[in-house]
C-alpha positions in Angstrom: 0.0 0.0 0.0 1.3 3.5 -0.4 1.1 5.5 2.6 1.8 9.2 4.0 3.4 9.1 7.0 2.6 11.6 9.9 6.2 12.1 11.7 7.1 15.1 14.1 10.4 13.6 14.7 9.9 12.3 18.0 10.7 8.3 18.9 7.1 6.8 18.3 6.6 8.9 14.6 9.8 8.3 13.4 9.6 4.4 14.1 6.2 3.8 12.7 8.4 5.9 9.7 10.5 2.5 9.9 7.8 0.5 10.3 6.2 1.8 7.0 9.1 1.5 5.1 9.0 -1.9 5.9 5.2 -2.6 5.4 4.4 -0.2 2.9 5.7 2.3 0.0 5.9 5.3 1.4 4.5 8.0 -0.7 5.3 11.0 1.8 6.4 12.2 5.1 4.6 15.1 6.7 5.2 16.9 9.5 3.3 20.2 11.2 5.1 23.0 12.3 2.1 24.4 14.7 3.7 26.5 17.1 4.9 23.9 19.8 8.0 25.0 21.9 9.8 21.6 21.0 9.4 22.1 16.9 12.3 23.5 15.5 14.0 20.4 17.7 12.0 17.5 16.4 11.1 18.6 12.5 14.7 18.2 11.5 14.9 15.2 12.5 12.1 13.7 10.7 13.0 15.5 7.9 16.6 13.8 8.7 14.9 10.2 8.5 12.7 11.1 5.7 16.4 11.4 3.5 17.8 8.6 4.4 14.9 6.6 3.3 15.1 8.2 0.3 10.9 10.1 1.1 9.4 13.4 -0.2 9.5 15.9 3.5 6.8 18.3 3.6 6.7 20.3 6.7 3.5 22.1 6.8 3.1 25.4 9.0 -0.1 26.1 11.1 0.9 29.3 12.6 -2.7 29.5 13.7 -2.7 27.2 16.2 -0.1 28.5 18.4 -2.1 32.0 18.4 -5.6 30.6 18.9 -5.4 27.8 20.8 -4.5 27.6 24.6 -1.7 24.6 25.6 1.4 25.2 27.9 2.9 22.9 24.8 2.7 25.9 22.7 4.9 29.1 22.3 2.1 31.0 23.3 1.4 28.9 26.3 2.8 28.7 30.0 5.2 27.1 31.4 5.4 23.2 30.3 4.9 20.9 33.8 6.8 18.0 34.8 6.1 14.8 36.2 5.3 11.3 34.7 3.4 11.6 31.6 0.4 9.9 32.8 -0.1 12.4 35.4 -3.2 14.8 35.3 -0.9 17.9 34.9 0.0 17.0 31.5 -3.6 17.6 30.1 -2.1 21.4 30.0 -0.3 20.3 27.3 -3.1 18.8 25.2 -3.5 21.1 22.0 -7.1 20.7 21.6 -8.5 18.7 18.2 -4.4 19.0 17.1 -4.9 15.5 16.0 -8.5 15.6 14.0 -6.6 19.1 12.2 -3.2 17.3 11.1 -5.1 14.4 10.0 -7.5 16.0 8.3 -4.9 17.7 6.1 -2.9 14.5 5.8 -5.6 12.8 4.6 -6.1 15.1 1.8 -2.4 15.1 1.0 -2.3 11.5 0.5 -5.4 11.6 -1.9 -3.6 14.0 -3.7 -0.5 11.9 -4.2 -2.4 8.6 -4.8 -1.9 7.4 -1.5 -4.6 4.5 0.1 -3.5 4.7 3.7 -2.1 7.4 6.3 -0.1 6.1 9.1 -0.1 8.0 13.1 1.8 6.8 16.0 -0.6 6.9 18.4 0.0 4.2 21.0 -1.5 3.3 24.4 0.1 5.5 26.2 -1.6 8.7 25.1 -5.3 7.2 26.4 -5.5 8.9 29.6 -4.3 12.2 28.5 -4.8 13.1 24.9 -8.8 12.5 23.7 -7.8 12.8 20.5 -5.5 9.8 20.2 -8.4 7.4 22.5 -9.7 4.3 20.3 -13.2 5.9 19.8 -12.0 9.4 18.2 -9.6 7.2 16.1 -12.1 4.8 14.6 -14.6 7.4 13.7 -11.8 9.4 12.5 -10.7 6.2 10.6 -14.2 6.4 9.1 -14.3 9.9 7.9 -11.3 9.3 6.0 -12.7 6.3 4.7 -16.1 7.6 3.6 -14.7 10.9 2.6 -12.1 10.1 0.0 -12.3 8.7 -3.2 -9.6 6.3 -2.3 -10.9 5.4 0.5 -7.9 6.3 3.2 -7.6 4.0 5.6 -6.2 5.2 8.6 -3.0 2.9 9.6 -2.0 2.5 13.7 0.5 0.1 13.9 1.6 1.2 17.8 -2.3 1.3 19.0 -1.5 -1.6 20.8 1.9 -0.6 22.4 3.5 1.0 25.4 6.1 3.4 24.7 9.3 0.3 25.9 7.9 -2.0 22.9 7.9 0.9 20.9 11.5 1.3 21.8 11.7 -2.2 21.1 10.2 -2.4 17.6 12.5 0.7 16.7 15.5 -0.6 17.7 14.4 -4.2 15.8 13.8 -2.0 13.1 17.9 -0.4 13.2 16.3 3.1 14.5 18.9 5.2 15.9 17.1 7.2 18.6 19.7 9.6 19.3 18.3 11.1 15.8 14.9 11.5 17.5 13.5 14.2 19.9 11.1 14.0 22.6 11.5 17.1 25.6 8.4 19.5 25.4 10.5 22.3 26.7 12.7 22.4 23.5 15.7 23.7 24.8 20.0 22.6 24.2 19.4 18.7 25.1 16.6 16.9 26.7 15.6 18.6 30.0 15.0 14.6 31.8 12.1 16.0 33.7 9.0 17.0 32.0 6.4 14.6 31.1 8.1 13.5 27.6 11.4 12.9 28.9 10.2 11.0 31.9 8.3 8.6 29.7 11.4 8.4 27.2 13.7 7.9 29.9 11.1 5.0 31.4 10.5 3.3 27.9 13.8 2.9 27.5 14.5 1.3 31.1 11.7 -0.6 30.3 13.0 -2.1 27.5 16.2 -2.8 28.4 17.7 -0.9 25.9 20.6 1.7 26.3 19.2 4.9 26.2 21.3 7.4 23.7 20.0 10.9 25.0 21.8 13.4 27.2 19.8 15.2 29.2 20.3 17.8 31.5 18.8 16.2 34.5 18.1 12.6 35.9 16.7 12.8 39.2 15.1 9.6 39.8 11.9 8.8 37.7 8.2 9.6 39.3 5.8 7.2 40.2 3.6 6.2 37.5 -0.3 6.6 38.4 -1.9 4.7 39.7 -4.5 3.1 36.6 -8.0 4.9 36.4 -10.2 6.0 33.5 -9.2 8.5 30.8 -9.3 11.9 32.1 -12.4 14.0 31.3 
């Protein structure tokens, strides 16, 4: 199948970019530019893995997101909190309906290049916080594309079923470097180890039993994950 491949640049985006090159043709790799803090750190490196797999890049600006919407993930925003990334302080940095936008506009990019399917990296990890990675939004999501599209786009979610350490795993099965991938919210010199991001990249990798190739600037030991409850309202 040919496939556009949403990829910010971040671990889980830029191994479902492996993963597609191994399923699938990849037609194109899009990333959004929407005003986050962490941005100008992640897009280059999707556009970094997009080269070496030989993929069309097209980074696609929404400048109107970061001045209309309100997250403390966004330049316009406050300051980014930390703690585990399950934690109910991270819904400040859920940009609402960010996903329901970029796929939108992804799925009518990969009409336009002939594409049948569109893969996202949403994985079980982002249930609790984000609403609009929860299996619900994404099948009727999955159904818009489908019934809205002459091709019939099917929406692809190969990490639906993962945690963020078999993530790591299928990435580093797959010969993904993650050094070449960014993940701190705050977007600053090197990973900051704290916020919500880092905590869960510094845990997948832990997890996983895998060496974990990022500096960052602090790690104090890792917080408590919470305790397991329904999605946040």
């Amino acid at each position: 199948m040919n496939v556009v491949v949403l990829c910010s640049g971040g671990m889980d985006s830029v191994a479902a970019l492996y993963w597609a090159r191994r399923e699938h043709r990849i037609t194109a790799v899009a990333s959004f530019d929407y005003g986050a803090k962490h941005n100008h750190r992640e897009i280059p490196f999707a556009a970094e893995h997009a080269a070496r797999l030989g993929a069309r890049h097209e980074i696609i600006t929404l400048d109107f997101v970061n001045r209309l919407f309100a997250s403390d993930l966004l330049k316009s925003g406050g300051d980014v909190p930390e703690g585990h990334y399950e934690a109910a302080n991270m819904k400040q940095t859920v940009v609402p309906f960010r996903n329901a936008i970029m796929l939108s506009i992804a799925c009518g990019l990969a009409e336009s290049l002939g594409a049948e399917g569109l893969v996202i990296a949403a994985h079980g990890g982002d249930h609790a916080i984000y609403p609009d990675c929860r299996q619900d939004f994404m099948r009727a999501m999955g159904d818009a594309m489908r019934l809205g599209t002459y091709a019939g786009v099917q929406l692809l979610r190969p990490f639906i079923a993962m945690n963020k350490a078999q993530i790591a795993a299928t990435g580093a099965e797959l010969g993904l470097d993650f050094g070449r991938t960014w993940s701190c919210y705050k977007g600053g010199g090197v990973h900051c180890g704290t916020c919500g991001t880092c905590v869960e990249r510094r845990e997948a990798f832990l997890t996983a039993g895998l060496t974990d190739p990022t500096p960052y600037e602090s790690l104090a030991p890792l917080p408590a994950k919470p305790q397991a409850t329904a999605p946040l309202s």
